[in-house]
C-alpha positions as CSV (number, residue, x, y, z in Angstrom):
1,X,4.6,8.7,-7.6
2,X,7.1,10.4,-9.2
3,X,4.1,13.4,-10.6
4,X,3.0,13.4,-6.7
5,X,6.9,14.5,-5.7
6,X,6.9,17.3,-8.4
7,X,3.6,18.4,-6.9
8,X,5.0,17.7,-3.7
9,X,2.8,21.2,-1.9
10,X,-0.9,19.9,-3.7
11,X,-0.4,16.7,-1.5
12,X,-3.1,16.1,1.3
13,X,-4.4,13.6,3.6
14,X,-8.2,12.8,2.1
15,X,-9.5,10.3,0.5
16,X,-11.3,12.8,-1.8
17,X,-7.0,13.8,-3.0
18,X,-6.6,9.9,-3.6
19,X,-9.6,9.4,-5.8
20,X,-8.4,12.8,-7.8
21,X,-5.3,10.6,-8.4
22,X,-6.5,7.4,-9.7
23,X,-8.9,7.6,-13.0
24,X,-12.0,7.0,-12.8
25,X,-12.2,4.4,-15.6
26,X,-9.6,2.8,-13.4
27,X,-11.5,3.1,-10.0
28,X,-15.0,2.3,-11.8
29,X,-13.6,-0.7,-13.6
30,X,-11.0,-2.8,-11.3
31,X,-12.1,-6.1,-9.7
32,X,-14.7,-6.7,-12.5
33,X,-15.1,-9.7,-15.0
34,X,-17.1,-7.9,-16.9
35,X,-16.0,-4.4,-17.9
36,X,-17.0,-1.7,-19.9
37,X,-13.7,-1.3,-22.2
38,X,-13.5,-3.3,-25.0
39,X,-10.0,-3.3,-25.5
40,X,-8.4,-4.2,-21.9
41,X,-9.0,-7.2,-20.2
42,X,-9.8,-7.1,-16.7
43,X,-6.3,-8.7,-15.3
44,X,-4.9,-5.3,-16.8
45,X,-7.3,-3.0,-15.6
46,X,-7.1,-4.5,-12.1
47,X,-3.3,-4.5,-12.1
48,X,-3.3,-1.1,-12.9
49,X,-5.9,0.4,-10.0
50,X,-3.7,-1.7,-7.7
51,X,0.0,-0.4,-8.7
52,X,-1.2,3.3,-8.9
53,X,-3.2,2.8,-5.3
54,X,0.1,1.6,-3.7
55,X,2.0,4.3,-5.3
56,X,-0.3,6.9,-4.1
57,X,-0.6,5.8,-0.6
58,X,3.4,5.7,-0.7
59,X,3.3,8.9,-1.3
60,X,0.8,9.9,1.4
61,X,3.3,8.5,3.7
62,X,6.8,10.3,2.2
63,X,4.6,13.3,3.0
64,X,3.3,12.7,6.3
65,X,6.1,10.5,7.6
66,X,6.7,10.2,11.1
67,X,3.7,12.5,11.6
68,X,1.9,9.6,13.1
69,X,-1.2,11.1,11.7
70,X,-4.0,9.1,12.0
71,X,-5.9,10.8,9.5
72,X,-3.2,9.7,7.0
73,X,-2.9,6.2,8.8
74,X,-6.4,5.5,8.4
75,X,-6.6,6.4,4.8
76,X,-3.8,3.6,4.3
77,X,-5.5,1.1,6.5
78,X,-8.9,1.4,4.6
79,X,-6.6,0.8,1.4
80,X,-5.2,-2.2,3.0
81,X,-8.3,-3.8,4.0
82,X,-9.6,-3.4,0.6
83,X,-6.9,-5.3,-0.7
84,X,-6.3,-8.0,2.9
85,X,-10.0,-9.6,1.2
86,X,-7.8,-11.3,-1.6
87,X,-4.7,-12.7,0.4
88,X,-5.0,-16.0,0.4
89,X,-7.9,-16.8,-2.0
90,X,-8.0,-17.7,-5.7
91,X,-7.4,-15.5,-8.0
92,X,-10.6,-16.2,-10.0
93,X,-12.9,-16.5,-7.3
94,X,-14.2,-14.1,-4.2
95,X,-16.5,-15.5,-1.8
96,X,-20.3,-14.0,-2.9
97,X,-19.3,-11.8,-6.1
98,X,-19.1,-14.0,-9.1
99,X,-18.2,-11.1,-11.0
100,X,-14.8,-9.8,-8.9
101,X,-11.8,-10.1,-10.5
102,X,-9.3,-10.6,-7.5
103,X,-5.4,-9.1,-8.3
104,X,-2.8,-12.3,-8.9
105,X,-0.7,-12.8,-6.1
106,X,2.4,-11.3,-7.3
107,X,0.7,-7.9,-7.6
108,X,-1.5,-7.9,-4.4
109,X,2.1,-8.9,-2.2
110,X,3.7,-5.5,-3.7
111,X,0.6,-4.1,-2.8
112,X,0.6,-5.6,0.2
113,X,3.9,-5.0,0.8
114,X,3.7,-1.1,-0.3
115,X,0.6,-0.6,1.7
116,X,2.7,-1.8,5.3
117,X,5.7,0.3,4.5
118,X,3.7,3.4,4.0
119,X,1.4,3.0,7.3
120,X,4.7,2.3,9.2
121,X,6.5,5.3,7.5
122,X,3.4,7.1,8.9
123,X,3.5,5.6,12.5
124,X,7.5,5.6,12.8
125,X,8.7,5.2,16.3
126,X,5.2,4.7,17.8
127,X,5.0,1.3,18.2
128,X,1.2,1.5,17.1
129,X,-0.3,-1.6,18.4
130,X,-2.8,-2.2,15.6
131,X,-0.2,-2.4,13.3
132,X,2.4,-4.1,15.3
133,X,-0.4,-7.0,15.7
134,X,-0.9,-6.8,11.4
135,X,3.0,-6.8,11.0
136,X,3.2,-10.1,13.1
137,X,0.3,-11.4,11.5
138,X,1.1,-10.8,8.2
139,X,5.0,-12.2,9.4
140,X,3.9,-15.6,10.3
141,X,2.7,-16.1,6.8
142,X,5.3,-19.2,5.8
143,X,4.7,-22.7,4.6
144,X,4.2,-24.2,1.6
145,X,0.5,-23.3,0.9
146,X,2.1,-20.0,0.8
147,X,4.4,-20.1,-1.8
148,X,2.7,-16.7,-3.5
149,X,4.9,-15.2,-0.3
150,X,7.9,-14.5,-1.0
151,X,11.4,-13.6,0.6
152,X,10.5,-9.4,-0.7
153,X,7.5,-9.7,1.2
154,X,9.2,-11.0,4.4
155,X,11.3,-8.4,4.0
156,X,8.9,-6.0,3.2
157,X,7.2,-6.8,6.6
158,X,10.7,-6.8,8.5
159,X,11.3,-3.2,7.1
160,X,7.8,-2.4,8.6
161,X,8.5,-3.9,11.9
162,X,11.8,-1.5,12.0
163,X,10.3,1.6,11.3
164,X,7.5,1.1,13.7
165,X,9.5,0.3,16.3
166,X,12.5,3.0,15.4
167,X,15.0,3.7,17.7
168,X,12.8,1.7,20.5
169,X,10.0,4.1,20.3
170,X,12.2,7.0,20.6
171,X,12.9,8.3,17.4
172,X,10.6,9.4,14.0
173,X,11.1,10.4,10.6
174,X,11.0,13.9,10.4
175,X,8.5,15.6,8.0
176,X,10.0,18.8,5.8
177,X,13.1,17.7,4.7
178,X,12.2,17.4,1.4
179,X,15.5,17.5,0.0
180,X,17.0,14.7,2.1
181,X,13.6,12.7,0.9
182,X,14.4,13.3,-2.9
183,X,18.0,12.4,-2.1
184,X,16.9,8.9,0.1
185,X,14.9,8.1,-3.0
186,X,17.1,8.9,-6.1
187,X,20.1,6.8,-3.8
188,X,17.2,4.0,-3.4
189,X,16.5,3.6,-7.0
């Protein structure tokens, strides 16, 4: 993330600009038992495709926030869905693929998690439907066959909800101010 805000200009909303950013030994090798590298095991090569993913599409959305884009949105819904196959399953076992490798389920919540902020930074103030219906769905996830979510992913979801719904539909995050961005993230961290 941190390379894609020093490059801030080179970023735009295509999935051919996302697969530039993730290594192809990454992108080739994730969600597979057996892989091609000797000396990584596949939990590690998995982790890895899912954290830089996340970070990616979270930078997507500092870029085209409040743009409601639906280019950009899109791009971050066809990440989520990628990742929405593994929420509640196993982590060593994916309906018809023997060989998948599914993420644990403290790295596919961040993901998760990272993957709902972005689309909502991206639809802020809209009150897209789609992902209002997600957010609640994702919301109602409580219980105690669901102890792999946790009180950051409830919050994580919450956040969502607000920036969706900012200002009641009547207000966005404006795109350009790239200096009150840097600032918002430097206070954040």
């Amino acid at each position: 993330m941190v390379y894609n805000l020093i490059t801030w200009e080179s970023i735009v909303n295509t999935p051919e600009w996302i697969d530039k950013q993730i290594p192809i030994i990454l992108s080739k090798n994730a969600f597979r038992i057996k892989i091609s590298l000797n000396t990584y095991d596949a939990e590690s090569i998995t982790q890895a495709y899912c954290y830089l993913v996340s970070g990616v599409c979270f930078s997507l959305a500092l870029k085209y926030a409040g743009t409601w884009n639906e280019q950009t949105a899109n791009i971050i819904r066809n990440y989520f869905k990628q990742f929405q196959i593994y929420i509640d399953r196993p982590v060593d076992y994916v309906e018809n693929d023997p060989d998948c490798y599914a993420p644990d389920s403290s790295t596919l919540e961040f993901v998760i998690s990272t993957l709902i902020l972005s689309l909502a930074m991206v639809m802020a103030g809209s009150g897209d439907l789609q992902l209002l219906n997600l957010l609640r769905t994702l919301q109602t996830r409580v219980g105690p066959d669901r102890s792999h979510v946790t009180f950051g992913s409830h919050v994580a979801v919450s956040m969502a909800l607000g920036l969706l719904l900012l200002g009641g539909g009547r207000l966005v995050l404006k795109e350009n101010h790239f200096i009150r961005l840097h600032s918002f993230l430097i206070d954040t961290v």
